[in-house]
C-alpha positions in Angstrom: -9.3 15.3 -13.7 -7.8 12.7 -16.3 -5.2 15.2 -17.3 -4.0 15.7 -13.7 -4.2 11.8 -12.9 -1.4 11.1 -15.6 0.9 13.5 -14.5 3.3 11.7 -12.3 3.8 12.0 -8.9 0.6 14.0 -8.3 -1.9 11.1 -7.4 -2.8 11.5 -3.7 -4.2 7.8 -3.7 -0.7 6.7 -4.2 1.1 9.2 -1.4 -1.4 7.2 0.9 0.6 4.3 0.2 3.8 5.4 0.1 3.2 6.6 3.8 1.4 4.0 4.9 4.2 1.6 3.7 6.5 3.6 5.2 4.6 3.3 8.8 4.2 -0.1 8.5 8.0 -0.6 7.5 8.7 1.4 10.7 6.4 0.6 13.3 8.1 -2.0 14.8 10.9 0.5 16.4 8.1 1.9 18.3 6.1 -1.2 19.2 6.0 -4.4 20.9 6.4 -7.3 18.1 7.5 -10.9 17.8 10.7 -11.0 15.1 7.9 -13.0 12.7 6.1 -10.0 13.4 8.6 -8.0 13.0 9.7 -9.0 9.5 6.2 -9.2 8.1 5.7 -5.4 8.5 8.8 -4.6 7.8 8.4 -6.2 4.5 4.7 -5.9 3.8 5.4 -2.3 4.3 8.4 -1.6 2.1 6.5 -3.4 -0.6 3.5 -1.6 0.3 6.0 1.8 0.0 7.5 0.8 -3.1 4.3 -0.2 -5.4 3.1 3.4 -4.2 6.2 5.3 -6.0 6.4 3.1 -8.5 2.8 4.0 -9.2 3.2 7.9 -8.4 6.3 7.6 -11.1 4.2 5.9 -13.6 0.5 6.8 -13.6 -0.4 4.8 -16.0 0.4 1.4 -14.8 -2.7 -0.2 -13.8 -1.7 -3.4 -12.4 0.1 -1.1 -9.4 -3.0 -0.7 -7.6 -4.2 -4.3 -7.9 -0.8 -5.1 -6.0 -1.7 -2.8 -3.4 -4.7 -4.4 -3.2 -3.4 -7.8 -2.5 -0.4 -6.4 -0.6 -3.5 -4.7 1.6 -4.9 -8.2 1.9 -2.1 -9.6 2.8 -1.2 -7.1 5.5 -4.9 -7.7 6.9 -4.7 -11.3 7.4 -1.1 -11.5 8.7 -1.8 -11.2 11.9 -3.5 -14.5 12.0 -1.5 -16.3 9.4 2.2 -15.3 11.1 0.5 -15.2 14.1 1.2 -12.3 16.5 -2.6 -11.1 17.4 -1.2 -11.3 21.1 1.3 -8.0 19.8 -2.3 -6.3 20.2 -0.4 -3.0 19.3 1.4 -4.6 15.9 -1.8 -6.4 15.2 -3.9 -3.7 14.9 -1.6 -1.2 13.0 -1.4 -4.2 10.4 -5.1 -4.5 10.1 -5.8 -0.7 10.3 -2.7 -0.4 7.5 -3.9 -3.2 5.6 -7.7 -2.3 5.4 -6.6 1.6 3.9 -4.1 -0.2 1.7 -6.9 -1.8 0.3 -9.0 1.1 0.2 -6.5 3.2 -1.3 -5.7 0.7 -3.8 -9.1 0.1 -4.8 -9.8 4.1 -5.1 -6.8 4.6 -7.4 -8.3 1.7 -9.9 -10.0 4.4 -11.7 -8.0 6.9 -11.7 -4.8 5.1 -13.0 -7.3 3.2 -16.1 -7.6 6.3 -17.1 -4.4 7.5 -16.8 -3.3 4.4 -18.9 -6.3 5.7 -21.5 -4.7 8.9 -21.7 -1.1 7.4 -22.6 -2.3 5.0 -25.3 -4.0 7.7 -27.1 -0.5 9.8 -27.4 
């Protein structure tokens, strides 16, 4: 399993979040949202997107998945901090979005420690 973990792009923890990035970066075209709204998952998602490839392109880069992880809280409690829980449709996608970033992030934490094992004893 650790052998297969450090090859890059071959983590399916990390194609999570690329795609769920990439929903949240593009759900606004087909959804009801405030432009705060708007913005916030536009950007929460692209960074969401990006920390994934960045992480599928270098498995051994541990701190990746704490940034999901904070990037997943984040996503989660926008709604209430920007404040669009009336855009009942964008509210929920961030939330759902948010709570698997988190759980995706927090999944890959393993995995990607020992990924960064395996590189440091090459």
């Amino acid at each position: 399993m650790a052998q297969l973990s450090a090859r890059p792009w071959t983590r399916p923890h990390d194609w999570a979040e690329v795609v769920l990035g990439v929903v949240l970066a593009l759900s606004p075209i087909w959804m009801t949202t405030s432009t705060a709204a708007m913005w916030t998952m536009i950007v929460l998602g692209v960074l969401i997107a990006l920390d994934g490839l960045l992480s599928l392109a270098m498995p051994g880069l541990v701190y990746g998945e704490g940034v999901q992880v904070v990037l997943g809280v984040l996503a989660f409690i926008s709604p209430w901090v920007i404040g669009y829980m009336s855009f009942t449709g964008a509210a929920w996608t961030t939330w759902i979005i948010g709570a698997l970033t988190i759980l995706a992030g927090a999944a890959a934490l393993p995995v990607a420690t020992a990924a960064h094992r395996m590189v440091g004893q090459h």
